[in-house]
N, C-alpha and C positions, 0 to 999 in steps of 0.2 A: 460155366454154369450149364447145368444141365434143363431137359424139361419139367426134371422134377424137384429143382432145389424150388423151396418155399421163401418166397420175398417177405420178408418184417423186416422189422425198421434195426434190428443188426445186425442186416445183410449190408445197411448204407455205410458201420461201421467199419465195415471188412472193405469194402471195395469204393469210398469214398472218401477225397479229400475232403479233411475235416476244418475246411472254414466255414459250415451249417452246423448249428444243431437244431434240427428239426424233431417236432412232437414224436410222442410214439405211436399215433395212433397215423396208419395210413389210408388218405381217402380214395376210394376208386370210381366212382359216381356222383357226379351232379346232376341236378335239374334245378330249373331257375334258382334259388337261394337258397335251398336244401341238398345237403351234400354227405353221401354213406361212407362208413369207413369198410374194413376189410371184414367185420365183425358183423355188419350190418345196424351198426347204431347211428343215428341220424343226425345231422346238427345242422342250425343255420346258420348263414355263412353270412357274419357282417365285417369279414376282413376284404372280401373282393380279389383276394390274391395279391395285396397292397393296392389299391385301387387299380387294380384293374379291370377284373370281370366287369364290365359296364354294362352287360346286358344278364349277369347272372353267369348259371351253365347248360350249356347247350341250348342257348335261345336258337327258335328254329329259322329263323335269316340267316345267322352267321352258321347252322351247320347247313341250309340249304345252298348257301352262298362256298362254301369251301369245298365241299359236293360236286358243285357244280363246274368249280374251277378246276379239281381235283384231276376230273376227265377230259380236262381240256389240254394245258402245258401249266406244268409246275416250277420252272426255271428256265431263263435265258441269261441272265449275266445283263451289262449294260449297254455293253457292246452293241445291245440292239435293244428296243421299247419294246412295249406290251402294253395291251387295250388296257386291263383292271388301272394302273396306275395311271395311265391316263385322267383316266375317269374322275380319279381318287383325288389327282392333283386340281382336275378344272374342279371339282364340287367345294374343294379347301379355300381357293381362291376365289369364287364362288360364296364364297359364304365369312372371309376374313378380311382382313386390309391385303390380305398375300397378293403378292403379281406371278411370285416364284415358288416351287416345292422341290427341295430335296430328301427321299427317301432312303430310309436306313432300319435297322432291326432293332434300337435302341433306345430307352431317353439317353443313356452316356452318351451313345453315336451320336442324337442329335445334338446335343449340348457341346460335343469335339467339333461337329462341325460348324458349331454355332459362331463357338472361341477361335476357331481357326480359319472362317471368312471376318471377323471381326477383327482379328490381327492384318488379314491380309488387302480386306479396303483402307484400313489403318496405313499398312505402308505404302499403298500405290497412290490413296489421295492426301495425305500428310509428312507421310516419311519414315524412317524410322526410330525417332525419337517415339513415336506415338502406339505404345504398344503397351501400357498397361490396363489392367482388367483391374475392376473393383467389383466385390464381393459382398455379401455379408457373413456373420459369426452365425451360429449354427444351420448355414446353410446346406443344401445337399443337391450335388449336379451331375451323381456317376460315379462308376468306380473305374475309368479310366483313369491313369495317372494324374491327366492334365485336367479331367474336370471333378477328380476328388481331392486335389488342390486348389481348385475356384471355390468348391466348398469348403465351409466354415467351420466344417470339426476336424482338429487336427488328428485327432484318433486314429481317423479313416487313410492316412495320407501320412502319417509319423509311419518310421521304423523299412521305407524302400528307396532309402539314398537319397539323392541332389534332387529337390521337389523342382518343377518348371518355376521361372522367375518371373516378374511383373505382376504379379497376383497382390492385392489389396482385399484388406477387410475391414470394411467399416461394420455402424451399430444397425440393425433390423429396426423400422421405423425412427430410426434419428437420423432427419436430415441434415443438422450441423455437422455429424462425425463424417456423411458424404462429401459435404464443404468440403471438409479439411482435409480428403484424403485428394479430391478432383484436379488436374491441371490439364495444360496440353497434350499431357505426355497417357492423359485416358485415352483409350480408342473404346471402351464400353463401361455400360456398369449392367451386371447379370442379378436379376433379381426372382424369386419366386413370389406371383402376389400373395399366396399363402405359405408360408413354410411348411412343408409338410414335416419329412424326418428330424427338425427343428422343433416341433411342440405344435403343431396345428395352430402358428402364429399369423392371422391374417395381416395384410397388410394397411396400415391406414390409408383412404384412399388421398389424402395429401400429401401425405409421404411419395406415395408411388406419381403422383402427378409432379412432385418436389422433384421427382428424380425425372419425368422427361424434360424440365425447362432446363436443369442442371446437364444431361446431354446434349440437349440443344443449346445451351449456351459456351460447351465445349469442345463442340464438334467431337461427338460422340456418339455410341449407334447402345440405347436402349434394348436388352436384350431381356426378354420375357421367358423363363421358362416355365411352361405349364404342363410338364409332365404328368403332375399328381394330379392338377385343376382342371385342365382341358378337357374336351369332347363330353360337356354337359353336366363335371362332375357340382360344381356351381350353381345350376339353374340356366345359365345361359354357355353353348357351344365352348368360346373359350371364356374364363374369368376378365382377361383384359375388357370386355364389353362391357360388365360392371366397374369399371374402375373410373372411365374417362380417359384411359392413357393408351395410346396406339402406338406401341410398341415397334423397334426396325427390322428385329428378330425376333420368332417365337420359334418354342422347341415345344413336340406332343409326340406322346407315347404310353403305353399303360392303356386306360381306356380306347385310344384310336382301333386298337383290335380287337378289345373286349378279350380278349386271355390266347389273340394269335401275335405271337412277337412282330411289332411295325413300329417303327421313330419318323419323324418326319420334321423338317427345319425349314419356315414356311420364312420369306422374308420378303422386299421389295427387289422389282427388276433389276436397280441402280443400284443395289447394295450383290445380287445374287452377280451382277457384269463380274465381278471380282475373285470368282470361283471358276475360274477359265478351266480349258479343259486339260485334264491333266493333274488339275491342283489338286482335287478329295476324289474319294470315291468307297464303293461298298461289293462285294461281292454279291450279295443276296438283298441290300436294299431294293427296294421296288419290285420285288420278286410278284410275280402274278398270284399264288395264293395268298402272300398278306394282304395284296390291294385289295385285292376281293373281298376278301373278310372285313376290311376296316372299310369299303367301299357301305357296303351291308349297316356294317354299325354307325356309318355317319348317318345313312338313310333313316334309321330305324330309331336313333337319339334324336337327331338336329329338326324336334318338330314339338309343336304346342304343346301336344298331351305329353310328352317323355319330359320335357323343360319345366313345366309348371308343374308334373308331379314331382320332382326331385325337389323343391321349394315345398311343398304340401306334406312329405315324407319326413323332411329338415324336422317341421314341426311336430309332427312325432314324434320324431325319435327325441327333442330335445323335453316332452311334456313328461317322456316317457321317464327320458334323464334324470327331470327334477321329482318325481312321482318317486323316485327309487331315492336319491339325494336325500330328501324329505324322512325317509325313514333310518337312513343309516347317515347319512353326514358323513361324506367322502368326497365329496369335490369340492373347491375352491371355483369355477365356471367351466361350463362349456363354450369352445371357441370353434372358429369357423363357418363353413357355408356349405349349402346342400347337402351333399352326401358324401361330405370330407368334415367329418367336427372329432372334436377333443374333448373326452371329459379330465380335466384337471384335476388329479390328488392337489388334497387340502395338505396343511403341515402338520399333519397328525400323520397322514398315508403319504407322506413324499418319500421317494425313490422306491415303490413299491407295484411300479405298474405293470412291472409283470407276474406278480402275484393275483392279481384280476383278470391277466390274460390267460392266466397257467390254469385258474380255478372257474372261468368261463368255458373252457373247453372239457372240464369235469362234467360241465353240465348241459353241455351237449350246443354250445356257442362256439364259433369262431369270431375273434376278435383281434386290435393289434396292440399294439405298443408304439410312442411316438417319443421317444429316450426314457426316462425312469420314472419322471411323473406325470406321464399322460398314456390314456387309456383310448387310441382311436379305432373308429369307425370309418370306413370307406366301402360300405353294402355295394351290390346292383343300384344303378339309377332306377331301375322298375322292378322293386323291391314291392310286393304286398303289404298293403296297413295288416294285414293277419300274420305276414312273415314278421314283418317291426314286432309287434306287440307281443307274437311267442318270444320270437329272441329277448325282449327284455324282459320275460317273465325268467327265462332261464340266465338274465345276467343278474337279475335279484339275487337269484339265486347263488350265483357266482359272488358278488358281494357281499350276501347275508355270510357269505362262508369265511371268507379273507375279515370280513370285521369280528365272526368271533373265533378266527386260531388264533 
């Protein structure tokens, strides 16, 4: 490639492996929730990058914050620590049930490493009978091997040979079907309290409490992922806080950096003894520019006004939902919490949710999709009531369009 080949979106076709297809239109500029494309046409952005932009783009913490680390050391490897993660790890613990932080560049990393200290206190304090994972059906934990087979669509995990074994799947909010899958031979059960890539399915919170008595009644290590929920998207830091269930493991990633790649698998001291040294590790986890940055965006979420506007927001957007609902009749509910909700095709528009996403980005929206008939939202947690309320003039619009081709 030369300085003068011209970058459009069928240069990705030419020199990209084709497991994306991404829009045509490409962005080169953010600012908080508005974002231009190459054209110079504008849109708001209530996809978040899949939940992740948590602070928008180029909020000025996290580019002061990476700025700052920028000129300082950008890489050591683990072999030796760094201040930023430090920092990163005492504020998590600090602020969660954690005692322990292990950092990594992923939600899959942290979810691999989540499964694989959970097998491994599994054998040193039970044995190795005790090595199944229980799951749920449309869940989603990664696209590494072993945690796009803890989740629950086989889609993702069909068609790349001999999948990992001990993997269970029970029903998403039925605690009977967890009954009857549970024995000795659990060493967890991995759940997300909302399903995201499942349909923006919250979890009931007896359910999720059904399931810590049900670990604790079989010596089991409750494993919480909140990739998509964590770091505020909720209203509170992580969603377990809402729930009542205090989880052995949690995984967070996505918002923890706000759009700088960081995973992190926070767990108890007695549960982390079990990850000796030797056992895991990451090349670039804990690398001094992600702590930084997700250092920055805990500071800048994990506080009154950022928490209780993500809740004030919620209600926009869902008044906004129904306001729009109201005139075209296209959803069946909207589900979720904060700044992760789902508007539900009705059974007139089922399996059609990405024609709402296709024809919102017509009008100048970014938006996502949560399988075929759900239409989700994951904005900025510090999202303007002026950015909400354009954006949903221009997803009217987007829907006035899909209800009459």
């Amino acid at each position: 490639m030369t300085a003068e080949t011209q970058v459009t979106r069928a240069l990705f076709d030419e020199v990209m492996v084709p497991n994306y297809a991404p829009a045509k239109l490409i962005p080169v500029k953010g600012q908080g929730s508005r974002v231009w494309d190459q054209e110079g046409r504008e849109y708001i952005d209530f996809a978040g990058g899949i939940a992740v932009s948590s602070l928008g783009h180029c909020h000025p913490a996290l580019v002061n914050a990476i700025k700052d680390q920028a000129e300082k050391l950008w890489h050591l490897s683990n072999v030796l620590t760094n201040e930023p993660a430090l920092r990163l790890a005492q504020k998590l613990v600090d602020h969660t049930f954690a005692e322990k932080v292990y950092f990594c560049n992923s939600g899959a990393e942290a979810n691999e490493a989540a499964f694989k200290l959970a097998r491994r206190w599994a054998l040193d304090t039970h044995g190795e009978h005790k090595n199944e994972i229980i799951s749920f059906a449309k869940s989603f934990h990664g696209r590494t091997f072993f945690t796009v087979t803890v989740g629950g669509q086989a889609s993702y995990s069909d068609g790349f040979g001999p999948k990992p074994g001990a993997v269970l799947h029970a029903e998403y909010n039925n605690l009977d079907s967890v009954k009857a899958l549970i024995s000795d031979k659990t060493c967890a059960i991995v759940v997300e309290p909302i399903q995201g890539e499942g349909g923006i399915i919250p979890g009931d919170y007896g359910f999720l409490q059904g399931l810590r008595a049900l670990c604790d009644e079989h010596h089991a290590l409750l494993v919480f992922d909140e990739v998509q929920t964590g770091v505020g998207r909720t209203g509170k830091l992580f969603d377990y806080m809402n729930c009542g269930v205090t989880p052995d493991i949690l995984t967070s990633a996505k918002s923890l950096g706000g759009g700088f790649p960081v995973g992190a698998m926070l767990t108890t001291t007695a549960i982390a003894a079990h990850l000796k040294v030797g056992t895991h590790g990451s090349t670039y986890g804990g690398n001094p520019l992600a702590c930084a940055v997700a250092e920055a965006a805990i500071d800048t979420i994990n506080t009154p006004e950022v928490l209780n506007g993500v809740i004030k927001n919620e209600h926009i957007f869902r008044e906004c939902l129904q306001a729009i609902n109201d005139k075209y009749h296209v959803f069946a509910e909207v589900r979720g919490k904060g700044m992760l909700l789902g508007a539900v095709l009705n059974e007139q528009y089922k399996g059609r949710s990405r024609e709402f996403f296709l024809a919102a980005a017509d009008h100048g929206l970014f938006a996502l999709v949560a399988g075929v008939d759900v239409v989700r939202f994951a904005p900025s947690l510090v999202i303007t009531e002026e950015e909400i309320r354009e954006g949903m003039k221009r997803f009217d619009a987007a829907v006035k369009q899909v209800v009459n081709s």
